[in-house]
Backbone as a printed PyTorch tensor [residue, N CA C, xyz], in Angstrom:
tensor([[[-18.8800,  -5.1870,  11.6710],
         [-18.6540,  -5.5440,  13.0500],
         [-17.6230,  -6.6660,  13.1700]],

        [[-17.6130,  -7.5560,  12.3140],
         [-17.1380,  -8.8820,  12.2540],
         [-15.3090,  -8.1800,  12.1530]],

        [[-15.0790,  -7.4280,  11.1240],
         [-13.7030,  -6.6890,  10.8340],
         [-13.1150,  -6.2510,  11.9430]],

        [[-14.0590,  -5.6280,  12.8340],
         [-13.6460,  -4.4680,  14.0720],
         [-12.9370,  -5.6340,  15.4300]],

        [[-13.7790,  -6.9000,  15.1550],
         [-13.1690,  -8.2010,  16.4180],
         [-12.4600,  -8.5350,  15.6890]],

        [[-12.6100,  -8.5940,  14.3530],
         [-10.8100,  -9.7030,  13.8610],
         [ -9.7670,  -8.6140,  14.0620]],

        [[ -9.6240,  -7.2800,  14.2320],
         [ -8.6710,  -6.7470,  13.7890],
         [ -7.8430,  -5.9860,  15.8570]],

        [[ -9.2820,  -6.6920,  16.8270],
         [ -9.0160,  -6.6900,  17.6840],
         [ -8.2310,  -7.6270,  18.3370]],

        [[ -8.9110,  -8.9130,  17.7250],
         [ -7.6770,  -9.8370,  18.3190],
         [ -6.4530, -10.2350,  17.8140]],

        [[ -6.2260,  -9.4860,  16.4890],
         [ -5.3300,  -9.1460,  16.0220],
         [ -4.2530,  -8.1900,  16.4490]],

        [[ -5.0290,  -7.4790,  17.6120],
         [ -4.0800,  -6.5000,  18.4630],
         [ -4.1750,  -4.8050,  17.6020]],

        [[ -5.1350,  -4.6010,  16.9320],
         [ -5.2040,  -3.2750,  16.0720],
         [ -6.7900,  -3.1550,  15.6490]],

        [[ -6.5610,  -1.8610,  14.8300],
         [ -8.5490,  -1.6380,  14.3050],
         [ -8.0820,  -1.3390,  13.2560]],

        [[ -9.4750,  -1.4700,  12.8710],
         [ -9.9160,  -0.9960,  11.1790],
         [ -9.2870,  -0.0660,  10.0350]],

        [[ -9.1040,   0.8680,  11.0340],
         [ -8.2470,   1.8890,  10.3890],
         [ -7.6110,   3.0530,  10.8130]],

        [[ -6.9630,   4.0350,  10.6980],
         [ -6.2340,   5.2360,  11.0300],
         [ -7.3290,   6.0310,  12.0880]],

        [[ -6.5240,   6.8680,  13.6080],
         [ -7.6020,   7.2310,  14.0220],
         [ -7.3570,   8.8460,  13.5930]],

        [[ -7.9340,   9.8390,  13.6090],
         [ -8.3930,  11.3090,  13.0810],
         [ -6.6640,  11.6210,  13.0450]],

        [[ -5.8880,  11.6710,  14.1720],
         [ -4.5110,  12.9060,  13.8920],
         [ -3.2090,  11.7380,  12.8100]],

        [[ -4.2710,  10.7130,  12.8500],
         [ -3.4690,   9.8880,  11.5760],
         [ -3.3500,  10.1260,  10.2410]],

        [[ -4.4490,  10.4800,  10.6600],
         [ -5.5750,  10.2190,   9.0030],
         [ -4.8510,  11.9570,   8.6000]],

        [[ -5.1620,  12.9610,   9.6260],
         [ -4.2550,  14.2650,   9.0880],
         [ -2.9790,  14.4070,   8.5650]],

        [[ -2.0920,  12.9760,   9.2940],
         [ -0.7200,  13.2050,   9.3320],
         [ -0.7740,  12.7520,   7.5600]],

        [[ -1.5190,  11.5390,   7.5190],
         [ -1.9310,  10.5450,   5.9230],
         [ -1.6740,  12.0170,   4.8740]],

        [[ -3.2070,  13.0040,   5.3320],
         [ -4.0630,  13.6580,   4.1360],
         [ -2.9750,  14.7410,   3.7270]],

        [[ -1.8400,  15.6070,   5.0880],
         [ -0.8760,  16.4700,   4.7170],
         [  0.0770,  16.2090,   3.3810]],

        [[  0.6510,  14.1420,   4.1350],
         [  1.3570,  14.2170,   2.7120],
         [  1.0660,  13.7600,   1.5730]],

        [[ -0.9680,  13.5640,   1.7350],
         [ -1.4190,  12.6270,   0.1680],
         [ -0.8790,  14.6480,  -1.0050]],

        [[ -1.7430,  15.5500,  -0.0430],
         [ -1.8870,  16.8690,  -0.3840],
         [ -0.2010,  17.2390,  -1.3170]],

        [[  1.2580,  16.8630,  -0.1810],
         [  2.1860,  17.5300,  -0.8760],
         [  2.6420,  16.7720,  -2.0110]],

        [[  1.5690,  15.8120,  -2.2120],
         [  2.6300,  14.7700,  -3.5880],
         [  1.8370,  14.9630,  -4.6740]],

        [[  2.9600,  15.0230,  -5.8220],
         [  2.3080,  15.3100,  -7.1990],
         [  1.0970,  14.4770,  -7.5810]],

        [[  0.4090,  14.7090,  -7.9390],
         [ -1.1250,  14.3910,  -8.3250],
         [ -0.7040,  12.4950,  -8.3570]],

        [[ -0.0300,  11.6200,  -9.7280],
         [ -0.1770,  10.6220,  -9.5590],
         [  0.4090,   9.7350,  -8.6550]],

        [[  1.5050,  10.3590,  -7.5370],
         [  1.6720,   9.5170,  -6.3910],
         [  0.8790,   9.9820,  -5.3730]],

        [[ -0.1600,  10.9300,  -5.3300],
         [ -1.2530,  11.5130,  -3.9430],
         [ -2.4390,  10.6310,  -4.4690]],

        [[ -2.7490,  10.4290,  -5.4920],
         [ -3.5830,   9.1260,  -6.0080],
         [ -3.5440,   7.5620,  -5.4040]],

        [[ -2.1650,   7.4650,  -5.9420],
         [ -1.7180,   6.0870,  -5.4300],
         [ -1.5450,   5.8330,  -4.0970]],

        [[ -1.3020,   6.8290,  -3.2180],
         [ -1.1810,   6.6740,  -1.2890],
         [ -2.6140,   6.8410,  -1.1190]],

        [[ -3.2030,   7.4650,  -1.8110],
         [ -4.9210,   7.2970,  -1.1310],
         [ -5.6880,   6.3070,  -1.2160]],

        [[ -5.2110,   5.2780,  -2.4430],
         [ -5.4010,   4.2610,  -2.6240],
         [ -5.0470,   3.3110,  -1.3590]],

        [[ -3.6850,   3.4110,  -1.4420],
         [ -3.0490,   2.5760,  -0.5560],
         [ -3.8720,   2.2170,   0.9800]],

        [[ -4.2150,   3.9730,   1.4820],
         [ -4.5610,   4.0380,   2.4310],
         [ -6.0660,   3.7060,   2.8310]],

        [[ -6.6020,   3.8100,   2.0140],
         [ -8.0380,   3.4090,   1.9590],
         [ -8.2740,   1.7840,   1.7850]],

        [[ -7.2250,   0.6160,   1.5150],
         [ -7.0630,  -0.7130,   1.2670],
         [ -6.8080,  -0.8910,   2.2070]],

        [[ -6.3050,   0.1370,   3.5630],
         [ -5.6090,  -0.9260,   4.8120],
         [ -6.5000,  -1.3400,   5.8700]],

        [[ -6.1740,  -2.5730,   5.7130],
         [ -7.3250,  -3.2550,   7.0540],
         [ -7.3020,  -3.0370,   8.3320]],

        [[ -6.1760,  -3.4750,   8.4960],
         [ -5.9540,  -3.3610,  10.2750],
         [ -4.5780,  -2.3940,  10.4560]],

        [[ -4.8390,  -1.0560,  11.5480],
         [ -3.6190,  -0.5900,  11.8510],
         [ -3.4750,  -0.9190,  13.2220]],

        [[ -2.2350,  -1.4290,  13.6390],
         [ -1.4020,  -1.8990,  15.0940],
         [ -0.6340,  -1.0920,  15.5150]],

        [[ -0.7810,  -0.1410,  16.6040],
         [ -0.0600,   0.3030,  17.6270],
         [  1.0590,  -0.4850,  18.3620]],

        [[  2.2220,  -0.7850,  17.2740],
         [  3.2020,  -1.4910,  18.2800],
         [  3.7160,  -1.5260,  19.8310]],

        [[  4.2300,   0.4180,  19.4330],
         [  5.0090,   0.9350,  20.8050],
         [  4.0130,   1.9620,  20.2490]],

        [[  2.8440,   2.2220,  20.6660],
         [  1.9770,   3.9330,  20.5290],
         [  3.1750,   4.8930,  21.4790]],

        [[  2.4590,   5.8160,  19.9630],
         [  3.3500,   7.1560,  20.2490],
         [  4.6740,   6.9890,  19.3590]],

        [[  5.1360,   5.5920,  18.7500],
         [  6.6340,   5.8630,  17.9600],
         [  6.3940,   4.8120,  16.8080]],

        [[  5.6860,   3.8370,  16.8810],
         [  5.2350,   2.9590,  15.9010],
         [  4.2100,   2.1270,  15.5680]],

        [[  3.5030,   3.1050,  14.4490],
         [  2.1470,   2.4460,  14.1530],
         [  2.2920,   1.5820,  13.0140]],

        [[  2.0050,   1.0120,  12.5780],
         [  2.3180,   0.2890,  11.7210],
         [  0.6280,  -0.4330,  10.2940]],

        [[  0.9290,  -0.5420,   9.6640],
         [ -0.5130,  -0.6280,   8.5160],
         [ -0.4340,  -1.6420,   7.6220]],

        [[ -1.5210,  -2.9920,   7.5690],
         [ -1.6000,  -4.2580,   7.0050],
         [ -2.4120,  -3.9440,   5.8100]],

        [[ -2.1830,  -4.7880,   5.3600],
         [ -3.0350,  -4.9380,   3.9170],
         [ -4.1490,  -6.0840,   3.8240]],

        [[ -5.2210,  -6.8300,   3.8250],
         [ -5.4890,  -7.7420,   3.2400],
         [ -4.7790,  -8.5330,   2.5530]],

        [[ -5.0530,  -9.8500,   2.8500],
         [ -3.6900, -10.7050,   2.4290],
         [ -3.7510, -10.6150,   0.2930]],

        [[ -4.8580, -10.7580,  -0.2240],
         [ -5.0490, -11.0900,  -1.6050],
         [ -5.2990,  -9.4050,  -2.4000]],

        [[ -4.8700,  -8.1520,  -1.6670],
         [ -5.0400,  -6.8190,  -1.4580],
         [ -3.9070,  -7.0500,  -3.4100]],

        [[ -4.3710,  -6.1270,  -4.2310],
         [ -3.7090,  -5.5930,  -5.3240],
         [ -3.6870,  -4.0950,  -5.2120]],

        [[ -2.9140,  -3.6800,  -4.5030],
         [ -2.7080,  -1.8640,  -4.6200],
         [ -1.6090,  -1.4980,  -5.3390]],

        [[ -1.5710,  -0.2150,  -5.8870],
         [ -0.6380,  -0.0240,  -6.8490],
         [  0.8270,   0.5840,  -6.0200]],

        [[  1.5730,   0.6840,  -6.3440],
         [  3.0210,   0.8720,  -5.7480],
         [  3.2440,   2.1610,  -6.0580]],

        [[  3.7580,   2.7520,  -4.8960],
         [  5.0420,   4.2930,  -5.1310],
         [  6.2240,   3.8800,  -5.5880]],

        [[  6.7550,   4.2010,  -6.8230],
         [  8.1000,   4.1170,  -7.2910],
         [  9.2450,   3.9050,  -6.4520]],

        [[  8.7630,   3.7680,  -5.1800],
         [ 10.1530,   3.9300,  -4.2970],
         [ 10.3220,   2.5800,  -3.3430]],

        [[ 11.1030,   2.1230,  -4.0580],
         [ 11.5920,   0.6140,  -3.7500],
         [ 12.2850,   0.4760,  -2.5170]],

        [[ 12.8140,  -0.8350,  -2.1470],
         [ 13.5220,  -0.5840,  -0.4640],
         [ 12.6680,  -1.3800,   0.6590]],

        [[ 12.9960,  -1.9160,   1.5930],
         [ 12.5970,  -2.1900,   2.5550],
         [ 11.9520,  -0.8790,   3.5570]],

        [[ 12.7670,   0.0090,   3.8000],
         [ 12.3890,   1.0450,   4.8210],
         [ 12.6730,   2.3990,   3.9660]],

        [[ 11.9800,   3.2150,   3.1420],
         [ 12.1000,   3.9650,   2.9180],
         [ 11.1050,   5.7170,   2.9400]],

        [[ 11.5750,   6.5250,   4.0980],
         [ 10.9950,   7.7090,   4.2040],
         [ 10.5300,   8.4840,   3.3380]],

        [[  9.2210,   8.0440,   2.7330],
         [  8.5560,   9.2080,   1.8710],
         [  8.1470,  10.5740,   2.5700]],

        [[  7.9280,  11.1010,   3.8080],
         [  7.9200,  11.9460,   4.2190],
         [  8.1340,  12.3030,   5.9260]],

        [[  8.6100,  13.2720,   6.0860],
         [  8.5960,  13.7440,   7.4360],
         [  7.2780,  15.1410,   7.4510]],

        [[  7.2010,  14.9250,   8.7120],
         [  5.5050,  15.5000,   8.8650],
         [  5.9330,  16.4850,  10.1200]],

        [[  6.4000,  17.4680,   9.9660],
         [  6.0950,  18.4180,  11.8380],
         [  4.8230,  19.0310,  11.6650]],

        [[  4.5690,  18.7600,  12.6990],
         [  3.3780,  19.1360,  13.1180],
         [  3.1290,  20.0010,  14.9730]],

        [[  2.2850,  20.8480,  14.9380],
         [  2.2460,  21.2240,  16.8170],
         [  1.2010,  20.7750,  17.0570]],

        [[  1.8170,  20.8780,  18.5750],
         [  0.8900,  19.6990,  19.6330],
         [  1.4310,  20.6950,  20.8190]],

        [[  0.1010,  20.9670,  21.5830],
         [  0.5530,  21.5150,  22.8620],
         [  1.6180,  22.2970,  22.8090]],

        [[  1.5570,  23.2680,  21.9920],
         [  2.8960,  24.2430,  21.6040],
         [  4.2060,  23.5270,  21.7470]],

        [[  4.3770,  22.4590,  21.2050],
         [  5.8830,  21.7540,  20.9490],
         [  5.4450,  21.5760,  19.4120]],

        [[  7.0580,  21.1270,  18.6870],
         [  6.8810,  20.8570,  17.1980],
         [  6.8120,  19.5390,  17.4240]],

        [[  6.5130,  18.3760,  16.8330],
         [  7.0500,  17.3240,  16.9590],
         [  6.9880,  16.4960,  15.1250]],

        [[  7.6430,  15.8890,  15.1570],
         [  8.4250,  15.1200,  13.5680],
         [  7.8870,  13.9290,  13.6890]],

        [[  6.9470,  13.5810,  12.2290],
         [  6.5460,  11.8830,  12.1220],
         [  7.0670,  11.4900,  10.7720]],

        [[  7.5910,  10.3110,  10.7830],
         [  8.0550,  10.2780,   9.8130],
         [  7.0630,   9.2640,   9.3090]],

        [[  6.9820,   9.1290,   7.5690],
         [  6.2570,   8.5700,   7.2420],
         [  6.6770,   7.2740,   5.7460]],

        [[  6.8660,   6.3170,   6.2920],
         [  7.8640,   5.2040,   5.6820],
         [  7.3010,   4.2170,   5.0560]],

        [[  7.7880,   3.9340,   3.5830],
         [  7.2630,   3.2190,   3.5360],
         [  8.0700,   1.8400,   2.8490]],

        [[  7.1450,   0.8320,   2.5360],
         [  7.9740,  -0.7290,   2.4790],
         [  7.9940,  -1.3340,   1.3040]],

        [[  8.8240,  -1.3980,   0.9000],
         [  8.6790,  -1.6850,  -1.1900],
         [  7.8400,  -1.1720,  -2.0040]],

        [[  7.5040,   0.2270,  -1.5260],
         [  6.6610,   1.2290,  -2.2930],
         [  5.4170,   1.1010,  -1.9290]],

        [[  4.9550,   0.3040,  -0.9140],
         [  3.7010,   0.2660,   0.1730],
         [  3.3520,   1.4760,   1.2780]],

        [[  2.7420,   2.5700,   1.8720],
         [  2.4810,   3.2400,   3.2230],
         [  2.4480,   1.4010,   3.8280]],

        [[  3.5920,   1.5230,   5.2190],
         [  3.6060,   0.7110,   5.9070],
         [  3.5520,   1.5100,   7.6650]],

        [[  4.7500,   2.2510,   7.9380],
         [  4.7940,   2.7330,   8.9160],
         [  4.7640,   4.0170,   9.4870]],

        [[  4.4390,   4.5740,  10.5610],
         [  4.6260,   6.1750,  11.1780],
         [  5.3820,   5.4820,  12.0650]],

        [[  6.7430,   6.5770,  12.2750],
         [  7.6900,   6.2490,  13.0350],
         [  7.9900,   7.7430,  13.8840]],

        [[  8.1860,   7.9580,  15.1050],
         [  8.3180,   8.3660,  15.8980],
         [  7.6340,   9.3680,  16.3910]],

        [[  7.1100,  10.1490,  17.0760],
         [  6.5300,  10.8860,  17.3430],
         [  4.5390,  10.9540,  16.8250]],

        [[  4.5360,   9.6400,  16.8970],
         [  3.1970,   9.6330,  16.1910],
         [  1.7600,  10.0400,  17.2250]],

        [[  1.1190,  10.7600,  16.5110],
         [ -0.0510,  11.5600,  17.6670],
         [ -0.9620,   9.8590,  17.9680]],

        [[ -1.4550,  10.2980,  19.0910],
         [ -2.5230,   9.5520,  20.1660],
         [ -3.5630,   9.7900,  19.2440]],

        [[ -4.9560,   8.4970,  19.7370],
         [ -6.2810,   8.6580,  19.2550],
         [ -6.8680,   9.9140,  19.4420]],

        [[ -6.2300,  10.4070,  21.1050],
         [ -6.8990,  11.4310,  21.6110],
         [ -6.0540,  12.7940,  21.5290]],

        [[ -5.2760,  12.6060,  20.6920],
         [ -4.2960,  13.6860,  20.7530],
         [ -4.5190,  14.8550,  19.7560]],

        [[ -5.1920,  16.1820,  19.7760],
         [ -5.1370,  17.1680,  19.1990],
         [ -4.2520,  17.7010,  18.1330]],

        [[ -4.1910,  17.5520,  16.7720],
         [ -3.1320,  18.2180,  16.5530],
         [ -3.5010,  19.8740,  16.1440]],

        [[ -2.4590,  20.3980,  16.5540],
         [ -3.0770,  22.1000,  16.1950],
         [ -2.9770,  23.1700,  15.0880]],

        [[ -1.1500,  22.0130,  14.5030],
         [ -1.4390,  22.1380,  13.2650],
         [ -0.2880,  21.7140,  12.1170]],

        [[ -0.3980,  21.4820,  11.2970],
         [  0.4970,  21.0050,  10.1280],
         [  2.0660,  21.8090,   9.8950]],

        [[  2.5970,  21.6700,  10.6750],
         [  3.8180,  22.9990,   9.8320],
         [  4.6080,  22.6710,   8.9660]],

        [[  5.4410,  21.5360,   8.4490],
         [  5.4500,  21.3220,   7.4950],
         [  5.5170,  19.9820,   6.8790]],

        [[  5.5350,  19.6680,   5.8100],
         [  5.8540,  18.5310,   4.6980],
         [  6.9750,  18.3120,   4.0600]],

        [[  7.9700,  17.3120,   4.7280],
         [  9.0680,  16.8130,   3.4960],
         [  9.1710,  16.1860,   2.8070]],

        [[  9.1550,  16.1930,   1.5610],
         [  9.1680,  14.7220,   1.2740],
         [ 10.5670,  14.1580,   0.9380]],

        [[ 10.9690,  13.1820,   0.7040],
         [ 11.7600,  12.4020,   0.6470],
         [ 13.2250,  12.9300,   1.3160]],

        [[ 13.0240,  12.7770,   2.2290],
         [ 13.8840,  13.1270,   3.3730],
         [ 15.3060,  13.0760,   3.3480]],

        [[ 16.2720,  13.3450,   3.9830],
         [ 17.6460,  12.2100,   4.0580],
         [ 17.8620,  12.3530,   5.4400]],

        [[ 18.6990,  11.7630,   5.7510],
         [ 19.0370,  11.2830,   7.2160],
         [ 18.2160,  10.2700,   8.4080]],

        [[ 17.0320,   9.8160,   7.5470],
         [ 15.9590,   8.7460,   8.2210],
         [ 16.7240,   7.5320,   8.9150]],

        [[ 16.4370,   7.0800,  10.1020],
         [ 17.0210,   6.0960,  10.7920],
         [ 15.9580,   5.9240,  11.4720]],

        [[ 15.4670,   4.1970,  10.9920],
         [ 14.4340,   3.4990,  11.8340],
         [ 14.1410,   3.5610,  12.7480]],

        [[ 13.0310,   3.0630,  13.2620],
         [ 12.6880,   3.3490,  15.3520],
         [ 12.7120,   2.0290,  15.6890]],

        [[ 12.8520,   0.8740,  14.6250],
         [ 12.2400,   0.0970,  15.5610],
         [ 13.8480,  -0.8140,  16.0690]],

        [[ 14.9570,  -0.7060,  15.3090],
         [ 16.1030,  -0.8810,  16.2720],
         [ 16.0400,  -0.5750,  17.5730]],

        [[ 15.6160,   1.2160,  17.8350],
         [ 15.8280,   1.5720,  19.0800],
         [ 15.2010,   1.0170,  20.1750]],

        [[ 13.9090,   0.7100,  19.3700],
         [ 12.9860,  -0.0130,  20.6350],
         [ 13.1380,  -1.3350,  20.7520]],

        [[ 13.8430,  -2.1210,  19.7960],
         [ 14.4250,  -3.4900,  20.2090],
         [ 15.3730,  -3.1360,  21.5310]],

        [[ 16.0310,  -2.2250,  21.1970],
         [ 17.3830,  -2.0890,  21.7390],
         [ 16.8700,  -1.7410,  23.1840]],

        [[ 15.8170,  -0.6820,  23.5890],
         [ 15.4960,  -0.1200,  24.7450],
         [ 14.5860,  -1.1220,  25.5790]],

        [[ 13.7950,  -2.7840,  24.6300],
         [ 12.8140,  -3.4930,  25.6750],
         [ 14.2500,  -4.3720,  25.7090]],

        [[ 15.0100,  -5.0150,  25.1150],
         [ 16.0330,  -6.2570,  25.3380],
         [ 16.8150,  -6.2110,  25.4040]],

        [[ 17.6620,  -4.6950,  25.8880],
         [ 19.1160,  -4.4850,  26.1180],
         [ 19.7920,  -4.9390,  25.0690]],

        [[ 21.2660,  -5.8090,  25.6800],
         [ 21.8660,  -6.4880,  24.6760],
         [ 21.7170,  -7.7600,  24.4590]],

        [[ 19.8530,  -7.8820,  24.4110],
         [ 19.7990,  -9.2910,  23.4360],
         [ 19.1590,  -9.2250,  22.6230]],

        [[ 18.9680,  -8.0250,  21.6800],
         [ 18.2410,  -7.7870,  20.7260],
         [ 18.9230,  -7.9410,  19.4030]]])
């Protein structure tokens, strides 16, 4: 109980809600056995997830003294997978990024608590052409003073 108020006034909860946790389990599923190990790890260590801008950026903390093991893939912002998925008969694309080999962020198109997904269509992994969201949404709350 005590976790569920710190992570409230922290502005987030406990953990991933259900069409998260699907978007999570699609790409623990498409990665070779010892990096689908290591993201389940990851994901099961995270304390608090924060809805920055819901719907384009969720974002996932660690415990501060947290030892989880790393994905080989170094970088500040780097796309381990894109996720389409349908919703209300549209496709829609999440990308799934992460931060010096940490799961840190879902970036754009990320499903609601309450949002159905209907179904998985596919898994990329390591993408090319990834370009951050959260420029855009600097750019779209502060014009040109971001």
């Amino acid at each position: 109980m005590i976790e569920r108020v710190l992570a409230f006034l922290r502005g987030g909860t406990i953990g991933f809600n259900k069409p998260e946790l699907l978007l999570l389990d699609s790409v623990i599923d498409a990665l070779p056995k010892a990096e689908s190990d290591i993201l389940g790890k990851q994901v099961k260590s995270v304390s608090i997830v924060q809805r920055h801008n819901p719907g384009r950026l969720v974002a996932a903390y660690y415990p501060k003294r947290s030892c989880v093991p790393l994905l080989p893939y170094p970088g500040c912002e780097y796309c381990l997978a894109k996720v389409s998925y349908r919703f209300n008969g549209t496709t829609r694309i999440t990308n799934v990024v992460l931060h010096d080999g940490k799961f840190m962020t879902f970036e754009r198109n990320v499903p609601r608590k309450n949002d159905r997904i209907d179904a998985i269509v596919k898994v990329s992994l390591h993408p090319s052409g990834y370009k951050p969201v959260a420029q855009e949404i600097d750019a779209e709350e502060h014009g040109g003073n971001a």
